[in-house]
C-alpha positions in Angstrom: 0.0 0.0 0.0 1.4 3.2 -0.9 1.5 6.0 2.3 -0.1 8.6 2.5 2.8 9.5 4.3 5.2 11.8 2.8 9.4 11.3 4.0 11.5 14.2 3.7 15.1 13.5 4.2 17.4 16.4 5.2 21.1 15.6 5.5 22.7 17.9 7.4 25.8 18.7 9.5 29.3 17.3 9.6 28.4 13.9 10.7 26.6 13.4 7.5 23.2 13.0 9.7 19.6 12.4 8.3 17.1 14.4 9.8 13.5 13.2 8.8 9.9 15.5 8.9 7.8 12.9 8.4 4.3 14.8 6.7 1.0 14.2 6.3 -0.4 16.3 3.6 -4.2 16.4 3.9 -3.4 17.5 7.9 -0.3 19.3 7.4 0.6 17.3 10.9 4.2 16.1 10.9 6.2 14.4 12.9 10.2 15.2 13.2 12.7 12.2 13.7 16.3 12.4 15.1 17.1 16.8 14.6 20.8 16.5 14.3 23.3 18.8 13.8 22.5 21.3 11.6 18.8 21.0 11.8 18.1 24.5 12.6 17.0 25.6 9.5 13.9 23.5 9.3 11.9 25.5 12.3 11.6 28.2 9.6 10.3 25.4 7.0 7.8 24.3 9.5 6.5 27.6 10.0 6.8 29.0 6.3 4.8 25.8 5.4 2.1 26.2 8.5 2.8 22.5 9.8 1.4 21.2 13.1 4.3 20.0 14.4 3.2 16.7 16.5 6.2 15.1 18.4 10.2 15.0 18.3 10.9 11.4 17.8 14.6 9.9 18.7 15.3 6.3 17.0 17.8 6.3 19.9 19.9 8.5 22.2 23.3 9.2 21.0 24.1 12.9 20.7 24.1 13.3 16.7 20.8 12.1 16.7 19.1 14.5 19.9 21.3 17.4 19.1 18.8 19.7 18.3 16.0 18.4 21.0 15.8 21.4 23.4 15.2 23.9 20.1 12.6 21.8 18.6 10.0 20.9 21.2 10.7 24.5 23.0 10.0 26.5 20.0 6.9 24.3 18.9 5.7 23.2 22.0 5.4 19.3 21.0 6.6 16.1 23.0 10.0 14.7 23.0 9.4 10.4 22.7 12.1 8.0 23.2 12.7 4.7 24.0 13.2 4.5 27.9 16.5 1.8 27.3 17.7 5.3 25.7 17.1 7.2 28.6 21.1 6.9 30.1 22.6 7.9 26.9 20.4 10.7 26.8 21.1 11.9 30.0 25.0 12.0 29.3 24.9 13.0 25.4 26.5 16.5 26.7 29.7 14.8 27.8 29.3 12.1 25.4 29.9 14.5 22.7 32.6 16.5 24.2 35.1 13.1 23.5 34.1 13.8 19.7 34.6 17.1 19.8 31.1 18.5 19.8 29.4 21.1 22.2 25.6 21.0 22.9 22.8 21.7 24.9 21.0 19.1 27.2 18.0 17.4 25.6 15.2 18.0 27.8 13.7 14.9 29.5 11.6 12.5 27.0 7.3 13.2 27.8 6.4 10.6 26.2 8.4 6.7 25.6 8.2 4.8 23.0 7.7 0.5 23.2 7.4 -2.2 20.5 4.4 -2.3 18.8 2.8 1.6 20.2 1.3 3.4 16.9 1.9 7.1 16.4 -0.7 8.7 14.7 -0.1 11.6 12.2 -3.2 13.1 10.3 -5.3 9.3 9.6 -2.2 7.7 8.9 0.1 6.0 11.5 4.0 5.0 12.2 4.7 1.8 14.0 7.5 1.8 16.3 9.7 -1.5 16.0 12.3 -2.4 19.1 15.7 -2.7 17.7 18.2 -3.2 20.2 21.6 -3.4 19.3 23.6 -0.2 17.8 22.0 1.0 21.4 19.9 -0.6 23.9 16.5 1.3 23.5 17.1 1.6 19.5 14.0 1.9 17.6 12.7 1.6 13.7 9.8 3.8 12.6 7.3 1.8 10.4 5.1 3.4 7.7 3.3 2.0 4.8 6.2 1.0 2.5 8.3 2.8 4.4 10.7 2.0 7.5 12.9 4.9 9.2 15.8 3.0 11.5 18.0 5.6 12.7 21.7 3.4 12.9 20.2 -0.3 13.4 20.8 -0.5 9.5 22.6 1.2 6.2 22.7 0.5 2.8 24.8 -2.3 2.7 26.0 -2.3 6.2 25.0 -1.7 10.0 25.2 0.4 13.3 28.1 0.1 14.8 28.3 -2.0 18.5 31.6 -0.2 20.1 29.6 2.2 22.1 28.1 1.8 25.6 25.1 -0.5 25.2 25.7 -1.8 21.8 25.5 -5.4 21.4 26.3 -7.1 18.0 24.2 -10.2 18.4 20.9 -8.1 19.5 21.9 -6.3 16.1 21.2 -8.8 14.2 18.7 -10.4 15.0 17.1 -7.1 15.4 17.6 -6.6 11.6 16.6 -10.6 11.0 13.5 -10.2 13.1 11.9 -6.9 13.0 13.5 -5.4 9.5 13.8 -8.8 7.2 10.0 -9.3 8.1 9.0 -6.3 6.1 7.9 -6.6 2.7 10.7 -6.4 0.5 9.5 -3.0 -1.2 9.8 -1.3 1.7 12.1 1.9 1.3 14.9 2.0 4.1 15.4 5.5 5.6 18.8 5.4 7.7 20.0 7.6 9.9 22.8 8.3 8.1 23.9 8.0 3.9 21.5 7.1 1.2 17.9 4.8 1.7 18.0 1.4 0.2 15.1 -1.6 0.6 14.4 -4.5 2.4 14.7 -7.1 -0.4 18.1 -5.4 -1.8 19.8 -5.7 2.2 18.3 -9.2 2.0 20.4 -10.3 -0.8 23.8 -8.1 -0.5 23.9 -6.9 2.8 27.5 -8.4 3.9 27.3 -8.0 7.3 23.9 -9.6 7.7 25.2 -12.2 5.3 28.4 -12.9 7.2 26.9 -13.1 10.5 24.9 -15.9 9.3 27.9 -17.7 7.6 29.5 -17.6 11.2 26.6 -18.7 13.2 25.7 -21.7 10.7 
């Protein structure tokens, strides 16, 4: 089915981030997912453009991904929603990024967390959120219809890293076997960093995936 959903993908910053309004046209409601670095410019596009902006969605806690936090949901009001297995990194993103090099505000607490399976409505259309432990322990995947937005639990042909606190490459993958493989293979990937690819595609050439599986068989 295709979405009425529309995806907007806005790579900004020096990390190369994706920062995703996720819009529903016939509303104007939207949804914004992981403001990064860089992100600033879209509270004028979400004014110019008259959108109700509904929530501030992390797919998990690492700084990069919950830079821009405090401006978004002060300056429209909304919710900030997380995964409550995120809620540590969260807390320490501010010295977290320091050891990269970067400087930024706190990220207010989360008002809202997310869990496997809760349905976030925007305008009469809905995201899904999908658990993905692994690149962190509260990861998440955003589900639309044909669409799937996974923060760092997948790439085009490759995955989330696992050296940072909390990542675990097992969970990983079978995060990305389980919840991400059982989507139809149409579905358009939306990472959280680099280009989208699909299901089927990561299926077939995805060599980390692949390899994984070689080792455990």
């Amino acid at each position: 089915m295709e979405s009425s959903l529309r995806v907007e993908t806005h790579q900004v910053g020096p990390l190369e981030n994706n920062t995703y309004l996720v819009v529903d046209p016939a509303s104007g409601e939207a949804v914004l997912v992981d403001p990064s670095i860089g992100s600033e410019g879209l509270t004028d596009e979400i004014r110019h453009r008259n959108l109700c902006l509904k929530a501030v969605i992390n797919t998990h806690g690492h700084f990069d991904h919950a830079y821009n936090n405090a401006l978004f949901t002060e300056q429209f009001g909304c919710p900030l929603m997380l995964h409550e297995g995120d809620l540590p990194i969260l807390r320490d993103m501010v010295r977290h990024a320091l050891l990269f090099g970067f400087a930024v505000q706190p990220s207010p607490e989360p008002t809202a967390f997310l869990r496997d399976g809760l349905e976030i409505p925007i305008g009469e259309a809905k995201l899904r959120v999908l658990h993905t432990p692994g690149h962190s322990p509260g990861g998440v995947c955003l589900a639309g219809d044909g669409f799937v937005l996974v923060g760092d639990t997948l790439f085009a042909q490759s995955i989330g890293r696992t050296d940072l606190p909390g990542g675990d490459y097992d969970a990983l993958i079978q995060s990305i076997r389980s919840a991400l493989y059982a989507l139809p293979d149409a579905t358009e990937v939306f990472p959280g960093h680099g280009p989208s690819t699909l299901v089927g595609f990561e299926k077939r050439h995805n060599p980390f995936v692949k390899a994984a599986r070689a080792q455990k068989d």
